[in-house]
VOMIZA-943458 format. One record per residue (C-alpha): residue in one letter; x, y, z. Coordinates in steps of 0.05 Angstrom, whole numbers. Layout:
+-----+--------+--------+--------+
| res |     px |     py |     pz |
+-----+--------+--------+--------+
|   a |      X |      Y |      Z |
...
+-----+--------+--------+--------+
END
This chain:
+-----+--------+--------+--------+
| res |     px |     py |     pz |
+-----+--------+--------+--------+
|   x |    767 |    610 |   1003 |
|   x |    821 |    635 |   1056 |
|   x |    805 |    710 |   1031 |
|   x |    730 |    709 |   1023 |
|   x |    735 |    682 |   1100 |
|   x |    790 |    736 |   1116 |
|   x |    750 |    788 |   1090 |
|   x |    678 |    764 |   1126 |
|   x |    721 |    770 |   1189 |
|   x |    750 |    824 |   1178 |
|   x |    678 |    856 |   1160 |
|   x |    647 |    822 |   1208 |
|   x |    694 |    851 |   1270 |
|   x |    687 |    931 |   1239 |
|   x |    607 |    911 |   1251 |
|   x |    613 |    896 |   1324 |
|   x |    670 |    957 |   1328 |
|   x |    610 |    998 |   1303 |
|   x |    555 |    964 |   1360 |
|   x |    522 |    912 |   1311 |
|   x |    498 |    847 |   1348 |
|   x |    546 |    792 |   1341 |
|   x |    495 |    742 |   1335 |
|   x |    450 |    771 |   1282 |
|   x |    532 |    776 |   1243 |
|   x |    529 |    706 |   1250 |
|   x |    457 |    693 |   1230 |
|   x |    472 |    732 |   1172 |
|   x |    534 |    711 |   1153 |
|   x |    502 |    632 |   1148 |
|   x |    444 |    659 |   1116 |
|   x |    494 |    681 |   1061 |
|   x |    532 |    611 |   1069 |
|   x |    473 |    574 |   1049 |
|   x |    444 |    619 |   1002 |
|   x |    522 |    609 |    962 |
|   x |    520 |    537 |    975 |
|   x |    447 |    535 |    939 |
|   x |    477 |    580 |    879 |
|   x |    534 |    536 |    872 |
|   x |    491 |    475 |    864 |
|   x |    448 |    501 |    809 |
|   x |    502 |    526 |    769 |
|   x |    548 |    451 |    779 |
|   x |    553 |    398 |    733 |
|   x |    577 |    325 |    752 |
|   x |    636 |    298 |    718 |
|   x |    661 |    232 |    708 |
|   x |    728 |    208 |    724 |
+-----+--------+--------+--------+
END
Protein backbone atom coordinates (compact mmCIF):
# COMPACT_ATOMS: atom_id res chain seq x y z
CA UNK A 1 0.00 0.00 0.00
CA UNK A 2 2.95 2.53 1.00
CA UNK A 3 4.24 2.19 -2.83
CA UNK A 4 1.04 2.23 -4.79
CA UNK A 5 0.49 5.64 -2.66
CA UNK A 6 4.26 6.66 -3.29
CA UNK A 7 3.93 6.14 -6.78
CA UNK A 8 0.24 8.09 -7.19
CA UNK A 9 2.17 10.97 -5.56
CA UNK A 10 4.83 10.81 -7.22
CA UNK A 11 2.63 10.67 -10.56
CA UNK A 12 0.40 12.86 -9.39
CA UNK A 13 3.14 15.86 -8.66
CA UNK A 14 4.95 15.23 -12.50
CA UNK A 15 1.00 16.08 -13.56
CA UNK A 16 0.83 19.42 -11.94
CA UNK A 17 4.88 19.94 -12.98
CA UNK A 18 3.38 19.49 -16.48
CA UNK A 19 0.14 22.22 -15.83
CA UNK A 20 -2.60 19.49 -15.09
CA UNK A 21 -5.34 20.78 -12.60
CA UNK A 22 -4.76 19.57 -9.18
CA UNK A 23 -8.24 19.07 -8.52
CA UNK A 24 -9.37 17.09 -11.47
CA UNK A 25 -5.70 14.77 -10.03
CA UNK A 26 -7.69 14.41 -7.15
CA UNK A 27 -11.07 13.69 -8.67
CA UNK A 28 -9.40 11.17 -10.56
CA UNK A 29 -7.31 9.72 -8.37
CA UNK A 30 -10.75 8.84 -5.94
CA UNK A 31 -12.49 7.89 -8.93
CA UNK A 32 -9.76 5.15 -9.21
CA UNK A 33 -9.99 4.60 -5.28
CA UNK A 34 -13.45 3.58 -5.47
CA UNK A 35 -13.49 1.92 -8.64
CA UNK A 36 -10.44 -0.56 -6.71
CA UNK A 37 -12.39 -0.66 -3.62
CA UNK A 38 -15.57 -2.00 -5.85
CA UNK A 39 -13.07 -4.62 -7.64
CA UNK A 40 -11.80 -5.76 -4.43
CA UNK A 41 -15.24 -6.51 -3.13
CA UNK A 42 -16.34 -8.67 -5.92
CA UNK A 43 -13.37 -10.70 -6.04
CA UNK A 44 -13.39 -11.23 -1.66
CA UNK A 45 -14.57 -14.04 0.11
CA UNK A 46 -15.45 -14.02 3.97
CA UNK A 47 -13.65 -16.27 6.16
CA UNK A 48 -14.32 -17.58 9.41
CA UNK A 49 -12.11 -17.46 12.33
Amino acid sequence: ATLLAQAIIREGLKNVAAGANPMAIKKGILQAVDAAVESLKKISKPITG
